[in-house]
C-alpha positions in Angstrom: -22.0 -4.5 16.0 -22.9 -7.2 13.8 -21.4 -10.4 12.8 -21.3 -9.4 9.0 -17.6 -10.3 7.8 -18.2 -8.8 4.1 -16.6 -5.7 4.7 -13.4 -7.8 6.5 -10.3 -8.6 4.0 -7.8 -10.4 6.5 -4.6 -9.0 5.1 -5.8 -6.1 5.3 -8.7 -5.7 8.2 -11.5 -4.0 6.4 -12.3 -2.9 3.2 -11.5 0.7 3.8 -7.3 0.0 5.1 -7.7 -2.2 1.5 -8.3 0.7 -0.6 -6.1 3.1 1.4 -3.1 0.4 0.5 -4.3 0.0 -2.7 -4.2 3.4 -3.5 -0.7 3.9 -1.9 0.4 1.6 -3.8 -0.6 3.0 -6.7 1.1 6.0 -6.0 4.2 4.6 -4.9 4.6 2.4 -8.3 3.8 5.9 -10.4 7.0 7.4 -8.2 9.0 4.4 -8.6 7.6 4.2 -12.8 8.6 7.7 -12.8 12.2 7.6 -11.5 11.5 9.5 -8.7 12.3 6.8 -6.2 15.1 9.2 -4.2 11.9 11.8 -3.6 10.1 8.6 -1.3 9.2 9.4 2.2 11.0 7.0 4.6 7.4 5.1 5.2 7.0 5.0 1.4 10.2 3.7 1.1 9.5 1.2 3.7 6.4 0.0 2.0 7.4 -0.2 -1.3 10.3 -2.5 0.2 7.4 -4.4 2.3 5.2 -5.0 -0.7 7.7 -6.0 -3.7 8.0 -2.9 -5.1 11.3 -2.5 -5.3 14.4 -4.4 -4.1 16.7 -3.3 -1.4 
């Protein structure tokens, strides 16, 4: 292990959970964009809620 922080965003944890969020995100906002809110998964759902997405 090395002290090297670069690949460390602290929201996140590491650059690799970063992307994976970003690109759930992504596809979350086409669902929601697309009107196909009701056809979330219940985590989905959760996220979206979690990250401003949508309102509850």
């Amino acid at each position: 292990m090395t002290d090297d922080k670069t690949d460390r965003i602290p929201e996140h944890g590491s650059t690799a959970q970063f992307e994976e969020d970003e690109a759930r995100r992504e596809r979350v906002e086409q669902m929601i964009n697309d009107n196909q809110e009701a056809e979330l998964s219940q985590d989905d759902y959760q996220f979206a809620l979690q990250h401003g997405l949508i309102e509850g």
